[in-house]
C-alpha positions in Angstrom: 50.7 -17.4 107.6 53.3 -19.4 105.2 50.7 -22.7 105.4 47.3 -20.5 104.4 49.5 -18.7 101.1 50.9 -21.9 100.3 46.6 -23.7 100.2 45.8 -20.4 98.3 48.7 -20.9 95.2 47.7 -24.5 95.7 44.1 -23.9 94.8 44.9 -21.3 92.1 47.2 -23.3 90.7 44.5 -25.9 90.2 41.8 -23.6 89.2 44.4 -22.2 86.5 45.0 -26.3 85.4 40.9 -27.0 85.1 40.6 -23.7 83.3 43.4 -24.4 81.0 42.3 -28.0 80.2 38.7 -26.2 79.5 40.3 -23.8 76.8 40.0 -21.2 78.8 43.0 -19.7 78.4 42.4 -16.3 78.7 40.0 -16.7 81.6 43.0 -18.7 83.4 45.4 -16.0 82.8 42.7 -12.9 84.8 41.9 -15.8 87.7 44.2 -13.1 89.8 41.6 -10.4 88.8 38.5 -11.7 88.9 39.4 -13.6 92.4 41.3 -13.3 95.8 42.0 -15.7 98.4 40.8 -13.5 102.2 42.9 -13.7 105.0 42.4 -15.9 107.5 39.8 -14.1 110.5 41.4 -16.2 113.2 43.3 -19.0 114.3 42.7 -22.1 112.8 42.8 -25.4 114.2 46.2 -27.4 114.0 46.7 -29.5 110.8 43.7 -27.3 108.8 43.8 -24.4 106.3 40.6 -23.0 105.4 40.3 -20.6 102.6 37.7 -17.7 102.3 37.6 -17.0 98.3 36.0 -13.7 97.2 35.2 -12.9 93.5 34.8 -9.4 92.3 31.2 -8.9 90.9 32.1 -5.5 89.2 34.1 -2.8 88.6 34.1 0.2 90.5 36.5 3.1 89.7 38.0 5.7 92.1 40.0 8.8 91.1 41.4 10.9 93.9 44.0 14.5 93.8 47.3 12.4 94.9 47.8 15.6 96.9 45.2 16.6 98.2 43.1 13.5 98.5 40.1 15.3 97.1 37.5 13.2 95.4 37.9 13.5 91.6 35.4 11.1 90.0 33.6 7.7 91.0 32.3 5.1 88.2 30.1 2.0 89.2 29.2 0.1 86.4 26.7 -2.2 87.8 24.7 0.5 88.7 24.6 1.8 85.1 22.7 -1.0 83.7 19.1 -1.3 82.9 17.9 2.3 83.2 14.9 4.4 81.6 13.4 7.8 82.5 10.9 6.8 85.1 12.2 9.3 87.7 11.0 12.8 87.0 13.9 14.9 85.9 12.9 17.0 89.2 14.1 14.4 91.2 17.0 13.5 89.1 18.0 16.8 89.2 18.2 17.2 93.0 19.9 14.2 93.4 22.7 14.7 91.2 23.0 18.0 92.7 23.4 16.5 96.4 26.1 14.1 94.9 27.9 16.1 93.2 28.0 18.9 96.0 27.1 21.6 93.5 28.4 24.9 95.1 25.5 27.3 95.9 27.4 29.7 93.9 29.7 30.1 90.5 27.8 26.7 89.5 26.0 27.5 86.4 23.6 24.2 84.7 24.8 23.9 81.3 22.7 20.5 80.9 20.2 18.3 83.1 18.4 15.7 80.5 18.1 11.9 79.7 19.8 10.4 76.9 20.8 6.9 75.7 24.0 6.0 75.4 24.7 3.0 73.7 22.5 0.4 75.1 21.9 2.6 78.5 19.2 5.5 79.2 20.5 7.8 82.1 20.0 11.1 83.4 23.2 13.7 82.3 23.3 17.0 84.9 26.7 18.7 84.3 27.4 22.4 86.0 30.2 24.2 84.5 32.2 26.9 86.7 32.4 30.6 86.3 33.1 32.9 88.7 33.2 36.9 88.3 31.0 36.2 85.0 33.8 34.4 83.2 34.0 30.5 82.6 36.6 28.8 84.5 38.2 26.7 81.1 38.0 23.2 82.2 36.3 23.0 85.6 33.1 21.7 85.5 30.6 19.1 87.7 28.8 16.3 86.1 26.4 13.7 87.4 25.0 10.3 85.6 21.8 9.0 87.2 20.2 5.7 86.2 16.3 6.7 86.7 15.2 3.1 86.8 17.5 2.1 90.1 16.6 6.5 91.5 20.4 5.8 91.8 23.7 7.9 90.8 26.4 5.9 89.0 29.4 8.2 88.1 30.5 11.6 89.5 33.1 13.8 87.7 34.4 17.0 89.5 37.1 19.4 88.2 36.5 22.1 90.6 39.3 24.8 91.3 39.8 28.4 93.2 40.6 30.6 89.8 44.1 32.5 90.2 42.8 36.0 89.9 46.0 37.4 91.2 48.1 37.5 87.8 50.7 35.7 88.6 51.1 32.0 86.9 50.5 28.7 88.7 53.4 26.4 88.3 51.6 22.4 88.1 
């Protein structure tokens, strides 16, 4: 679709000018971040280009294993705003049990409380691992809840089978 790329640097070429003329610089420089030019959904009339342009509200963070594919933590800012400790711990409890997918065993609760961090209240429930009554160094489950929104906004899991066999693991 050369004529649809060509009316998107077009347009982002003069959004970088207006921006520029504005002094913002820096703003002008991130335009590629904070917006993207869709592709077209079907076929346009002759002589026309019509542009679709999306802007990114927030951030919203992803880590997966690269081998396995297994889900290794989540972040969504936006969610993470505004909270307090309206929902009973209970609740918050539960909840960041089902999104964590806390094992029914070798999940021990090390801490399941509110806090403010910063300018935000949330809900902290982190699990560490043990299995065979020792601590698994390093592998643990933890779950940030914002009470106000009864929503989860970050999930960290380090969550391994222990080598009990004695010989080393090469990573």
């Amino acid at each position: 679709m050369p004529a649809h790329e060509i009316a998107a640097q077009w347009y982002f070429d003069l959004l970088r000018a207006e921006l520029t003329a504005r002094g913002s610089v820096e703003a002008a420089l991130r335009l590629d971040y904070f917006l993207r030019v869709a592709p077209p959904q079907g076929v346009e009339p002759a002589g026309t280009v019509e542009l679709t342009v999306q802007h990114r509200l927030t951030d919203y963070e992803v880590r997966l294993n690269a081998e396995t594919g297994e889900l290794i933590s989540w972040f969504a800012d936006f969610l993470a705003k505004d909270g307090d400790e309206s929902m009973p711990r209970e609740q918050a409890l539960e909840m960041a049990r089902q999104t964590g997918q806390v094992p029914s065993d070798g999940a021990e609760l090390e801490m399941a409380e509110y806090e403010v961090m910063a300018d935000r209240t949330l809900f902290r429930a982190r699990w560490k691992h043990v299995s065979e009554g020792l601590e698994v160094d390093g592998d643990y489950i933890e779950v940030l809840i914002n009470g106000k929104m009864r929503r989860p906004f970050s999930m960290n899991r380090v969550w391994r089978t222990p080598n009990l066999a004695g010989s080393p693991v090469v990573r």
